[in-house]
NULUM-673750 format. One record per residue (C-alpha): residue in one letter; x, y, z. Coordinates in steps of 0.02 Angstrom, whole numbers, plus 32768, in hexadecimal, padded with zeros to 4 digits. Layout:
AXYZ/...
//
This chain:
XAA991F97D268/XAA901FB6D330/XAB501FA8D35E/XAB131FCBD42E/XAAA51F7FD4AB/XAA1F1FDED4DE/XA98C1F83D541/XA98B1F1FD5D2/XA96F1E5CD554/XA9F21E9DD501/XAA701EA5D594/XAA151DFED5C0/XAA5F1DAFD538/XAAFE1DC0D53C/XAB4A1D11D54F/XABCC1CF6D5D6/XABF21C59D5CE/XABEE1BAAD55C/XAC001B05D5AF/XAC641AA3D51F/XABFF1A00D55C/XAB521A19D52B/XAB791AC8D4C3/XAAE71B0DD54F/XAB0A1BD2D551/XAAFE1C3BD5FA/XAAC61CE5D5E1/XAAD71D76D651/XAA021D74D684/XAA2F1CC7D6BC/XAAB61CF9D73E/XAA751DB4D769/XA9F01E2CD77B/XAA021EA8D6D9/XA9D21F49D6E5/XA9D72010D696/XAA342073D72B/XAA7F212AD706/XAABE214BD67B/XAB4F21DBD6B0/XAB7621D4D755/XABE9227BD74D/XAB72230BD75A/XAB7B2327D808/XABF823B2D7E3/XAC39244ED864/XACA124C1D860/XACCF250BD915/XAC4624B9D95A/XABC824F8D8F6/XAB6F24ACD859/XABC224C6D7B1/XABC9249DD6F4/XAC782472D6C0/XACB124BAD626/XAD552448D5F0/XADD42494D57A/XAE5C243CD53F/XAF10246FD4D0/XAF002443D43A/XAFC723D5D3F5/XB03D246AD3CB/XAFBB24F0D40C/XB011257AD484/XAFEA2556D537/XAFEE2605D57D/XAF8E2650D4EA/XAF0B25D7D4E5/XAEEE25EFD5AD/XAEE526B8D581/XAE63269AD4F2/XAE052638D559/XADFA26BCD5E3/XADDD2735D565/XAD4D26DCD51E/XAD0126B4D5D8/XAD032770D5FE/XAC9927A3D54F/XAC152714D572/XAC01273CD635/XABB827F2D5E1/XAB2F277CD5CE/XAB16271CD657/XAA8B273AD6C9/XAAAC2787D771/XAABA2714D7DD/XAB3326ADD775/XABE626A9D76A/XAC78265DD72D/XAD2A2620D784/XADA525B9D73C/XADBA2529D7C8/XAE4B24C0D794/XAED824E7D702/XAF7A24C8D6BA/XAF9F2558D67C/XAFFA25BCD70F/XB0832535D738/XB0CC2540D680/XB0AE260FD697/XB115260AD73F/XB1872593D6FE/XB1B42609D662/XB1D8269CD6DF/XB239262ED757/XB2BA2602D6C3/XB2BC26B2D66E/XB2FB26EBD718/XB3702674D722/XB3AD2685D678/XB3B8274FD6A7/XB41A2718D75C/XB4A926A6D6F2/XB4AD273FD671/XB4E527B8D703/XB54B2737D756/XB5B22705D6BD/XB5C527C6D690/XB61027D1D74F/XB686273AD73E/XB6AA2787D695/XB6E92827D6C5/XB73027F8D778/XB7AB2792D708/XB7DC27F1D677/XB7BB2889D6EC/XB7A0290CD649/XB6F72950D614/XB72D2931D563/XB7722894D55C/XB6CC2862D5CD/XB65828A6D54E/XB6842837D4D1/XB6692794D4FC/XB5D927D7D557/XB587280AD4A0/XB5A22759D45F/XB5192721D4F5/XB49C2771D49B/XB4CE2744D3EA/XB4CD2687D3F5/XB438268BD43E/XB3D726EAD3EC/XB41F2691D342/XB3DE25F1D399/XB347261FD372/XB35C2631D2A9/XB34E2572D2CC/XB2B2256DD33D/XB242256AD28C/XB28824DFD233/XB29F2475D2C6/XB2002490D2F7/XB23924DCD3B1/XB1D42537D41A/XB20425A8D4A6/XB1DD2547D537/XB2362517D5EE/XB29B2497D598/XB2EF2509D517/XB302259AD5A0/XB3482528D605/XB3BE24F1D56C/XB3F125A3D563/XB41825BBD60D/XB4A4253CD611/XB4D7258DD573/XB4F02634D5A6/XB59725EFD614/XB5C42595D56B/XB5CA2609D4E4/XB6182694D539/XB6C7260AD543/XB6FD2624D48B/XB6F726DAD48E/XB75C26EDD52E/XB7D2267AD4C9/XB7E326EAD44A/XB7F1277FD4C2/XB86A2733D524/XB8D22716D48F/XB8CC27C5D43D/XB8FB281DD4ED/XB99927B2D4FB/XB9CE27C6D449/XB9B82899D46D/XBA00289BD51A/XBA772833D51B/XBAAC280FD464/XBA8728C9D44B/XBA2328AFD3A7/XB9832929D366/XB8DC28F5D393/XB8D428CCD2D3/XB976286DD2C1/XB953282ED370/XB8B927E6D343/XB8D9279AD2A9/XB965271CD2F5/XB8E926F3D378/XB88A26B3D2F3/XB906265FD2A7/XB92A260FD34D/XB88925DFD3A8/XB80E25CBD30D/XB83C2509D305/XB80A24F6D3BF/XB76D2561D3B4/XB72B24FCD33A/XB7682455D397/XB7112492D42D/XB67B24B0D3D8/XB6592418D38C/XB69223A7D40E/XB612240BD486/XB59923D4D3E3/XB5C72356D3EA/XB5922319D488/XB4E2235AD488/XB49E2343D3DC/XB4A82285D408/XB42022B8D49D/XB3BB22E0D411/XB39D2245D3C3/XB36E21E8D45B/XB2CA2177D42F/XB23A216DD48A/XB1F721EFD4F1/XB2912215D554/XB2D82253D4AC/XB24F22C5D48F/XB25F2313D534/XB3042336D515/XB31C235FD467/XB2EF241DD464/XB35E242AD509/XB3F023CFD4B2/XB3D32419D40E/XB3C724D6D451/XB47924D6D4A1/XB4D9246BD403/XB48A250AD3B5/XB4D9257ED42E/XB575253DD42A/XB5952524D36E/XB54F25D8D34D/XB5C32610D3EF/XB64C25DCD372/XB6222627D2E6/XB61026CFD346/XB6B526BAD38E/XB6FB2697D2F3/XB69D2731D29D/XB66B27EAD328/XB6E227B9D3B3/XB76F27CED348/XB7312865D2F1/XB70228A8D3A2/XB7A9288FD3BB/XB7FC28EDD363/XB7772970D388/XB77F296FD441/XB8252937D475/XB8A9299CD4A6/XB9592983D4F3/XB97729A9D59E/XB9D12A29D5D2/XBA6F2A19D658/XBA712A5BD6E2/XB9B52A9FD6E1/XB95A2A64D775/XB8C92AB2D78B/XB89B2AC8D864/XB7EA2AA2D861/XB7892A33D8D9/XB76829C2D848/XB830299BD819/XB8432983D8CC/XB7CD28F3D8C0/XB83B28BDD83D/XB8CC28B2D877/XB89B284FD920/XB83E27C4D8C1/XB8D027BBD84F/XB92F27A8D8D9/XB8D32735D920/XB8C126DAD889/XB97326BFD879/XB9872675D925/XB90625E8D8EB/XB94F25D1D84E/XBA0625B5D8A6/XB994253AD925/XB93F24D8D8A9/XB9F224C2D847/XBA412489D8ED/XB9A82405D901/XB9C523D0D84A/XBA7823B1D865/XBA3E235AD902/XB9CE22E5D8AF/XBA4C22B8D838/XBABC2293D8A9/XBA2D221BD8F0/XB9F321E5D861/XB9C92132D8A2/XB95D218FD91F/XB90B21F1D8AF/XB8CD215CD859/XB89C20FDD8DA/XB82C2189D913/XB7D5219FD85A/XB7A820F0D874/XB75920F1D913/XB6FD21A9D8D0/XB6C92124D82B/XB69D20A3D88B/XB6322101D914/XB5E0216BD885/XB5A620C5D834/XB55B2085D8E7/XB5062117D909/XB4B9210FD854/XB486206DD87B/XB42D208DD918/XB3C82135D8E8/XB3172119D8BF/XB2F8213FD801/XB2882189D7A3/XB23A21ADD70B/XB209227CD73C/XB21422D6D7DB/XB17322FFD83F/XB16323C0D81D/XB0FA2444D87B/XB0702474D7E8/XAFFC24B7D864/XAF7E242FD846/XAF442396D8A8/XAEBB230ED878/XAE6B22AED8F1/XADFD221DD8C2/XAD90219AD919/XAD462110D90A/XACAB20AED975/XAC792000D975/XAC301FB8D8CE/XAB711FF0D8C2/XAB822081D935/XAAF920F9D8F7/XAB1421A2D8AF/XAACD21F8D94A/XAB3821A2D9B4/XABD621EDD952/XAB872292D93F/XAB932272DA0B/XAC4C2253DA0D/XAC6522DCD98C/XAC0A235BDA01/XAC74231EDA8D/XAD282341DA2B/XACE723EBD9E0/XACCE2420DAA2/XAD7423FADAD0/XADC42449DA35/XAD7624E7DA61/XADD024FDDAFC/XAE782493DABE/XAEF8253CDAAC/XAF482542DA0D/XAEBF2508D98D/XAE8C258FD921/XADFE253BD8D1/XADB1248FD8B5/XAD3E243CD83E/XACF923A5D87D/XAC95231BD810/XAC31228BD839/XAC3721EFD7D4/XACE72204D78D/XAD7421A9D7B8/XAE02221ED788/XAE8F2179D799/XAE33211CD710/XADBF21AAD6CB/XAD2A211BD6D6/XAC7C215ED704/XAC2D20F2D78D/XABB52116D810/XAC1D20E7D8AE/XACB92179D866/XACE02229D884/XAD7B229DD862/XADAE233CD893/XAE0D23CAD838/XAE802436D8B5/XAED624CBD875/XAF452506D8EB/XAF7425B5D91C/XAFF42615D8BF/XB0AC25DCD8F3/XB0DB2674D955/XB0542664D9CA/XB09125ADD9E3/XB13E25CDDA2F/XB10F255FDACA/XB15B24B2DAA4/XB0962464DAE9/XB05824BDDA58/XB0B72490D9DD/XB07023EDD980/XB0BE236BD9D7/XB09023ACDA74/XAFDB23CDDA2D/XAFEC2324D9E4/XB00322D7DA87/XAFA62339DAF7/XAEF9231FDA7B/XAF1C2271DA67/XAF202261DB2E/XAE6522D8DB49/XAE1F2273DAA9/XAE4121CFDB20/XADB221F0DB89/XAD3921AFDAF4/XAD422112DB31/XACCC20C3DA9A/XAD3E211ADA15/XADD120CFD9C9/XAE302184D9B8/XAEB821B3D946/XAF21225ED93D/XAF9D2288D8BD/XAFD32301D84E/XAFC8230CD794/XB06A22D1D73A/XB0D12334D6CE/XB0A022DDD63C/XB0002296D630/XB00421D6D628/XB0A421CED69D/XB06021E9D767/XB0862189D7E5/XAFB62143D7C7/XAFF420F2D72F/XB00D204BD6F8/XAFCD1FC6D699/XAF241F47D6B6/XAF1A1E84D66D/XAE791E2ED66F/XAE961D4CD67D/XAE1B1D01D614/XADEC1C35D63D/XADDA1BE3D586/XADE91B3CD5A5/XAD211B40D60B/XAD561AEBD6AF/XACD11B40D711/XAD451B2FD7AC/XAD8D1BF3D7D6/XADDD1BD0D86B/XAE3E1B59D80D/XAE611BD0D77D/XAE8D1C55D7FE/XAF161BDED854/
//
């Protein structure tokens, strides 16, 4: 059985219309001339200017982005061994580098808040070995997050690093409980480490656990979220409940016995003179002057207290305006180093004439600073992804970040400045964006409805009003 049309008395034949009075049928040879025209439209294809065969390669569902980009670099390099001499290979336009730059940008950032709570850490309890251990519960709860990555189903991506970044400044709370507890119990209750120690725990497990779960408590619910906002948020959400709950357990478990390890009473009198208890003792002294202001404000406030609520109000009330009147959003527009910019001519605009247009953009990519590389292909329309004689798209990758410091070329000054030198085709309808985050949510999508007329009035400017 033929399922598609194939000649031109085929297409002929297709009936588009039934008057209801006579049951006479239109068909489309009655209304039009019907003939074979191209059948693809998109191999006009360059790359830099120059003619090209694409190769596409896309991630497989659950497939590692980075290593499939590697393998497929790898690959390219064994088969260009055989290519003939005057042919080469370049890979014009990928995805790969954004989520490799990304990766970096957050391990760095996880490394910066590691140092900086380590500093807070120690500026406070102002003792290498009281520092040290909540400092060796960082790396515990995370690193036991991950027992959970394989069940779960987790993978180690910019969400979960990001998780662990705000967890970092959240684990690291119980065991400075704890410590905080066992150095009062030896200084000033003058206990051993061990005897110290074990009242703590008798003191502060009930609230370590508390905090834990209510901290759970409040982003496991993140997790369930339907729709797609849940699943971008579920490994985040997930990853520091994880954090947190093992955070507890460790606090409840080595900072104790680190404890009673590390501890030890100070002794009176015994001040050392370095540069470093110098430090000390001016931020503690400065310290204590903003504790005594902050206590005089509170007692203030108090004293005000009608004040005080009238100005939570107003802080309520202008929070909720300004809510109101921010623009919203689905996703932020991010800088992935790509751009696409698509045209479109009048209906039944030949191929040649696009290929014309095409040449004309290509020439003013190569001398647009800040585009690495393009691919450019005639007879796509990259909005729609609909193959038609009178479309064209092209591919920009853009140069690395670091090389884009100027605010011009970053992409919404490329954006702009494209979209302004891409005006000068006057016949071309031209569109420049950048590829969403997600595919399926850009600022190009939407949604199409087609109005059909069933009751045969022949009249379509009535039908249109």
């Amino acid at each position: 059985v033929q399922g598609r049309l194939v000649t031109t008395e085929q297409f002929g034949n297709v009936v588009v219309k039934t008057n209801p009075q006579d049951g006479s049928l239109v068909y489309l040879k009655d209304v039009g001339r019907v003939e074979l025209g191209k059948f693809n439209y998109a191999n006009n294809s360059y790359v830099d200017g120059k003619r090209a065969a694409y190769l596409l390669v896309y991630q497989a569902p659950g497939a590692n982005a980075l290593a499939t980009y590697d393998n497929v670099l790898a690959t390219m390099e064994q088969l260009k061994k055989q290519f003939p001499a005057d042919l080469s290979y370049i890979v014009p336009f990928e995805a790969a580098s954004v989520v490799k730059v990304s990766i970096e940008e957050v391990v760095h950032t996880l490394v910066e808040a590691l140092l900086l709570v380590v500093v807070v850490v120690f500026v406070f309890l102002q003792s290498w070995r009281t520092t040290l251990i909540p400092v060796l519960a960082i790396p515990v709860s995370i690193v036991g997050s991950f027992i959970a990555f394989i069940p779960l189903g987790f993978t180690i991506n910019t969400l979960t690093l990001f998780g662990f970044v705000l967890a970092i400044g959240i684990v690291v709370d119980d065991a400075i409980v704890v410590v905080e507890a066992v150095e009062v119990n030896i200084n000033e209750r003058k206990m051993s480490p061990v005897d110290a120690t074990l009242e703590a725990m008798r003191e502060i497990s009930a609230p370590v656990i508390a905090i834990a779960l209510i901290l759970a408590a409040v982003f496991v619910p993140v997790g369930f979220i339907p729709g797609i906002t849940g699943r971008l948020y579920q490994q985040f959400a997930i990853t520091i409940a994880i954090s947190v709950l093992i955070s507890a357990f460790v606090a409840l478990s080595l900072t104790p016995a680190l404890c009673t390890l590390l501890l030890k009473p100070h002794e009176e009198g015994q001040e050392s003179k370095g540069i470093v208890n110098k430090g000390f003792k001016k931020f503690n002294d400065w310290f204590a002057r903003v504790t005594d202001k902050y206590g005089n404000g509170v007692q203030s406030a108090i004293k005000h207290s009608r004040f005080v609520v009238i100005i939570l109000v107003c802080i309520v009330v202008g929070a909720g305006l300004l809510f109101r009147s921010k623009p919203t959003g689905f996703l932020p527009t991010e800088d992935e180093g790509r751009i696409i910019i698509t045209f479109n001519l009048p209906e039944g605009a030949s191929t040649a004439r696009t290929v014309e247009v095409l040449q004309g953009m290509m020439d003013d990519l190569k001398h647009t600073k800040g585009i690495a590389h393009f691919a450019a292909l005639g007879g796509l329309n990259a909005v729609n992804f609909s193959s038609k004689s009178n479309s064209g798209t092209v591919f920009c990758q853009l140069a690395p970040w670091d090389e884009r410091s100027d605010k011009a070329l970053q992409l919404n000054g490329l954006m702009a400045s494209l979209q302004k030198s891409m005006g000068r085709f006057k016949e071309a309808t031209t569109v420049v964006i950048s590829p969403p985050a997600i595919p399926g949510l850009g600022n190009t999508g939407g949604y199409s409805f087609i109005l059909q007329e069933r009751e045969g009035q022949g009249d379509i400017h009535a039908f249109d009003n």
